[in-house]
C-alpha positions in Angstrom: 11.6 -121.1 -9.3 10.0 -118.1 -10.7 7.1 -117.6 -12.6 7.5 -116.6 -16.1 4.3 -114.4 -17.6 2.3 -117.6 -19.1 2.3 -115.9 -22.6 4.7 -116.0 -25.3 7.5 -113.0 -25.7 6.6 -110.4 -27.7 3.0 -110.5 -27.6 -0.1 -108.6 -26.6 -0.6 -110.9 -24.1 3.1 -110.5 -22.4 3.3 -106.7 -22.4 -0.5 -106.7 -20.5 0.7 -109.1 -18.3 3.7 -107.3 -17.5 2.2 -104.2 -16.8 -0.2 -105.9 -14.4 2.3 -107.2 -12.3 4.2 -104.2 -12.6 1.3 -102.3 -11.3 0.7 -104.5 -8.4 3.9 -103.1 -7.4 2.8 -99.8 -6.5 5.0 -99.2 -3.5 8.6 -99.8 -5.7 6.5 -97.5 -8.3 5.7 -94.5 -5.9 9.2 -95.1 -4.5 10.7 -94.3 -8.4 8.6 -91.2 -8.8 6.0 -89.8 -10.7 7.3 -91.0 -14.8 5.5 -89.5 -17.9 6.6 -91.3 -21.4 5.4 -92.8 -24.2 7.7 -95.5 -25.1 8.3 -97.9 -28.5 9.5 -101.2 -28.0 11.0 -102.3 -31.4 11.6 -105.7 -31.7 13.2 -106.9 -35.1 12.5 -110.6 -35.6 15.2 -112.6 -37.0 14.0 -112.1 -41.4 14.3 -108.3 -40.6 10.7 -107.6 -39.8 9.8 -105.3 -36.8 7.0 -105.1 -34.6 6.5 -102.1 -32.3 4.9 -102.7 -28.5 4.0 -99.5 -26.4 4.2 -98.6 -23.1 2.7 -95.5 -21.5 3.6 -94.2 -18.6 1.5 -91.7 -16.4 1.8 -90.4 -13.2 2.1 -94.3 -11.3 0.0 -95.6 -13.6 1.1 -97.4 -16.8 -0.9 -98.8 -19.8 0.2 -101.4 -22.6 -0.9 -100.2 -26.0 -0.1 -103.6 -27.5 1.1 -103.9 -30.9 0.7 -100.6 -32.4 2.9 -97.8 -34.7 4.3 -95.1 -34.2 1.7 -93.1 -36.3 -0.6 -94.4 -33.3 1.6 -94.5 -30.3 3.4 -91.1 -31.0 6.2 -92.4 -29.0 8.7 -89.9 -27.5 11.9 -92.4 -27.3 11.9 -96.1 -29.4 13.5 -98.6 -27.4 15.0 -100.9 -31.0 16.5 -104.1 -31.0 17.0 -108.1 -32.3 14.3 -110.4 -30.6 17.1 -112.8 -29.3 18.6 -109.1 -27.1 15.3 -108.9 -25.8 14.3 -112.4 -25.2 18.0 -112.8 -23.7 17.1 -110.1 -21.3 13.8 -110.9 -20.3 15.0 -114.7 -19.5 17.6 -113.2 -17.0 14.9 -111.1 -15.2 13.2 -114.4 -14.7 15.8 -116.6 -14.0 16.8 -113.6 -11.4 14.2 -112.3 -10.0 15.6 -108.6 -12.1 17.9 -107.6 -14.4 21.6 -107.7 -12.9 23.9 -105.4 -14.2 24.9 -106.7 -17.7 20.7 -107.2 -18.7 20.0 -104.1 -17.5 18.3 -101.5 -20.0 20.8 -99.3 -19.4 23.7 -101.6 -20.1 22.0 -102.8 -23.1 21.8 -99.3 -24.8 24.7 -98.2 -23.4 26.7 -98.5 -26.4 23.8 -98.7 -28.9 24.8 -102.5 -29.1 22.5 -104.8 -28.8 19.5 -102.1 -27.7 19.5 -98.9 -29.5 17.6 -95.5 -27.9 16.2 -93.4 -30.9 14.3 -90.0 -30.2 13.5 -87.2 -32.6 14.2 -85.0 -30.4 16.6 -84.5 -26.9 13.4 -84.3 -24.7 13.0 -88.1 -25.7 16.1 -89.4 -24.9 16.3 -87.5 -21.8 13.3 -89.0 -20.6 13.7 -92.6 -21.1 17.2 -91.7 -19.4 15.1 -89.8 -16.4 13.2 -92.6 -16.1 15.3 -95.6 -16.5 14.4 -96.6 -13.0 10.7 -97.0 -13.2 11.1 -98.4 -16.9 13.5 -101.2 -15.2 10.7 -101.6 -12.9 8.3 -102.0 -15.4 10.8 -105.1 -16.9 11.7 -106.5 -14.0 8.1 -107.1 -12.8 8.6 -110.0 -15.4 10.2 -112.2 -12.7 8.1 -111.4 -9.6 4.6 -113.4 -10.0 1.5 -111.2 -10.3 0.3 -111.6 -6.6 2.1 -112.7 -3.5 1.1 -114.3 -0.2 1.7 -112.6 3.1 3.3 -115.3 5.7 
């Protein structure tokens, strides 16, 4: 069985907890490349509110801003979507240790549909493209626990 992040999806708590277990990671990170982005994570609750989560991502290094705005964040690429896409994606990560193909972030912005990619400019969407990989990584941390026992 795998251990969810003890804290409820979206929170301040989740995203923090993610990052630290995607930072204990640091060979699959180094292995992904150096990634530079400031990334929104739009989450549109089910009366039509939204609540934007950020993710910064420097060098190996990555840094949960929490629940913030764009006026704050300055994000280059907004991740946008319904909390049940998100919450669908994050419980197959768990479930399987990782996304598998169809909960992938790239399958789920493919189209647009259910995750849409929005960037004022090219250089934005270009870079959460470029770095799909360690931004996967980041996501998929979310079904590895934080710390693991050498046999």
């Amino acid at each position: 069985m795998r251990a969810p992040i003890e804290a409820p999806f979206p929170s301040d708590a989740w995203f923090a907890r993610l990052v630290e277990r995607a930072e204990a990671d640091q060979e699959t990170l180094v292995r992904l490349g150096f990634a530079d982005l400031r990334l929104g994570i739009e989450i549109a609750t089910d009366d039509g509110a939204t609540q934007l989560y950020g993710l910064v991502l420097d060098g190996y290094e990555i840094r949960s801003t929490g629940a913030t705005s764009v006026a704050e964040l300055a994000p280059e690429v907004v991740v946008s979507g319904p909390v049940s896409a998100w919450r669908e994606m994050v419980a197959a990560i768990v479930a399987g240790g990782g996304a598998d193909g169809p909960s992938t972030l790239n399958s789920l912005t493919l189209a647009g549909v259910p995750l849409e990619v929005r960037s004022d400019d090219a250089v934005g969407q270009d870079k959460f493209f470029r770095f799909m990989g360690t931004i996967q990584a980041v996501f998929d941390a979310a079904g590895r626990p934080l710390a693991t026992t050498a046999a």
